[in-house]
C-alpha positions, 0 to 999 in steps of 0.5 A, a space after each residue: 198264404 197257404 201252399 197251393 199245389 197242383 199235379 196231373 190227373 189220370 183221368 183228365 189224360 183219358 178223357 181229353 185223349 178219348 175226346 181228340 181221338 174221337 175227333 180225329 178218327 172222324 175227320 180222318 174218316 171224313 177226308 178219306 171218304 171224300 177222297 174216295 169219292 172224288 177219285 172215284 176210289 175203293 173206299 175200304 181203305 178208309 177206316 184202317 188207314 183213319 184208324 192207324 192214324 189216329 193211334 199213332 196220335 193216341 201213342 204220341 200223347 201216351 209217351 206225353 202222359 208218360 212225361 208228365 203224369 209225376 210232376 207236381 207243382 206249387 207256390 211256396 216261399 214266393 216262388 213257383 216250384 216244379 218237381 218232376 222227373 228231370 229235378 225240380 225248378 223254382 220260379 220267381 213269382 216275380 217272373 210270371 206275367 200271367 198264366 192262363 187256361 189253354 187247350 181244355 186242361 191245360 195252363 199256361 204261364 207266361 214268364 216276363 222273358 217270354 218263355 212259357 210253361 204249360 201245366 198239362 192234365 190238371 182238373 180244374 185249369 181256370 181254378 189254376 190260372 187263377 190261383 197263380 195270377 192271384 199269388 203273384 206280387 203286384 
């Protein structure tokens, strides 16, 4: 078999982190009127605090892009290699249950201990989960 490889795309962050902001701002701005209007409230309040919030989210997952966006993975020599800025990691192929697409780029591989790995911002995550299932050994 080939080495296939994945890493994290800047552009999968952007995009995801534009679309959960976006989101969040509304729903914020929708509760806070809500709010308002039920107590009868002052609403100008509203969209600086919605708009603090949502940047506060925005940061979060900066700091986690800021993790991620260096690590790369592959399967090579019958293991499930990560490198990234703690060191590297190999994973028996062996030792994967499965992995799956989670939570729009995300990936997902369930080891047989129970404990999970996600691969982040990766641009084509069910070509991924696909990828790793298919490399594991029957």
């Amino acid at each position: 078999m080939d080495s296939l490889s994945w890493a994290p795309k800047k552009a999968v962050f952007v995009r995801q982190t534009m679309i959960a902001g976006g989101v969040t701002f509304a729903l914020l701005v929708l509760l806070g009127t809500g709010v308002s209007l039920y107590f009868d409230a002052p609403i100008f309040w509203v969209f600086p605090t919605a708009l603090a919030l949502t940047l506060g989210f925005i940061f979060d997952d900066i700091l986690r892009w800021r993790a991620v966006q260096f690590d790369r993975w592959q399967i090579g020599d019958g293991h499930l290699i990560h490198e990234g800025q703690d060191g590297s990691a190999r994973i028996p192929l062996t030792e994967i249950d499965g992995a799956h697409r989670r939570l729009g780029s995300n990936v997902v591989v369930q080891l047989t201990s129970g404990q999970q790995i996600v691969l982040r911002y990766l641009p084509y995550p069910a070509e991924t989960a696909a990828q790793i299932n298919a490399a594991k050994p029957m």
